[in-house]
C-alpha positions as CSV (number, residue, x, y, z in Angstrom):
1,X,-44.1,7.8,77.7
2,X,-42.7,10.6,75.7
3,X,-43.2,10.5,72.0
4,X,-40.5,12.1,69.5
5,X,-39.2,12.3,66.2
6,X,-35.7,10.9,65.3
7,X,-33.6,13.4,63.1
8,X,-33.3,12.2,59.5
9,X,-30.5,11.4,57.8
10,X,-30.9,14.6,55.8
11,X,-31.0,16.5,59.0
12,X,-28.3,15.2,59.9
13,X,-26.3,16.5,57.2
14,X,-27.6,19.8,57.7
15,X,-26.2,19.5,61.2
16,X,-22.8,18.6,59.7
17,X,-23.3,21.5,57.3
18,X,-24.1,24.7,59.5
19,X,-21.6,23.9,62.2
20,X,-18.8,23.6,59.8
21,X,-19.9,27.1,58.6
22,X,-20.2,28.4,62.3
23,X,-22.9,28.3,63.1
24,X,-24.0,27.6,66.9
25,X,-26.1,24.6,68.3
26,X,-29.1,28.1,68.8
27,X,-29.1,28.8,64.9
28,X,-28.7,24.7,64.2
29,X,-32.3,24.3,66.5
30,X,-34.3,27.4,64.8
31,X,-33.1,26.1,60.9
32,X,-34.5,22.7,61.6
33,X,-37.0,23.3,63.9
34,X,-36.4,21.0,66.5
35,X,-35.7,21.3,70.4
36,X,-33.0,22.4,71.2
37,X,-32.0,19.6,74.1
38,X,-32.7,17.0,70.6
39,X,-29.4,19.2,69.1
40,X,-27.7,19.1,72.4
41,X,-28.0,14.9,72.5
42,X,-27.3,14.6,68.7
43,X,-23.8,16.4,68.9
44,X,-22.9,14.9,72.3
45,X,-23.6,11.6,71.8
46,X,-22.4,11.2,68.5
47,X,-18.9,13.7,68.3
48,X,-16.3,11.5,67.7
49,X,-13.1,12.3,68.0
50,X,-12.8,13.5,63.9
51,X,-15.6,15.6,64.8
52,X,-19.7,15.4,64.3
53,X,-19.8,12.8,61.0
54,X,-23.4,12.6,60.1
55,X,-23.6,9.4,58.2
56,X,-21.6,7.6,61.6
57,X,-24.2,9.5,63.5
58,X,-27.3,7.5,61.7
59,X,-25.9,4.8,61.8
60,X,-25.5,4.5,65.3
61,X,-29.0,6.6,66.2
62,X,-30.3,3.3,63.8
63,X,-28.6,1.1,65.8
64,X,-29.5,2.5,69.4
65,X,-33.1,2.5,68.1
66,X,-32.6,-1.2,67.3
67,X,-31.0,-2.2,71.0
68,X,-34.4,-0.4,72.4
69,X,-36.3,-2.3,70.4
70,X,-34.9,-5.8,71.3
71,X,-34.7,-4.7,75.2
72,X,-38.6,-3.7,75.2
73,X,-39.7,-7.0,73.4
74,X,-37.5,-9.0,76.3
75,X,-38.6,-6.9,78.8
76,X,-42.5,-7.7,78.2
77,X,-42.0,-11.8,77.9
C-alpha cells in the first residue's frame, strides 16, 4: 500500500492563492513541493462549480478520509 501525505489546510489556501493570481497547476506543484498528480486530484475533485474553495476542499478531503476509515475497519471484521 502506498503511503502519502494529505495537503494541509494551509496548503490549501496557498492553492486557492496562486491560481487566482495565475499561476498554473506546474508552478502550484514546484511552490509546495508536492507531486504533481496530488495537484491534479486536489483541483479535480474538489472544483466546484464557484471555483476551487479551499476551506470546502478540507472539509470534504476530512470527510473522504473519515469514509475510508469506517470502510477499512468493516472490511477487516
Amino acid at each position: 500500500m502506498n503511503h502519502y501525505t494529505l495537503l494541509t489546510c494551509e496548503q490549501r489556501y496557498q492553492i486557492k492563492a496562486l491560481l487566482k493570481m495565475g499561476h498554473t497547476q506546474t508552478d502550484i506543484v514546484k511552490v509546495l513541493e508536492v507531486h504533481k498528480s496530488t495537484i491534479g486530484r486536489e483541483l479535480l475533485r474538489k472544483r466546484g462549480n464557484r471555483g476551487y474553495r479551499p476551506k470546502q476542499a478540507h472539509q470534504k478531503a476530512l470527510e473522504r478520509c473519515q469514509q475510508k476509515s469506517k470502510t477499512a475497519i468493516i472490511a477487516k471484521t
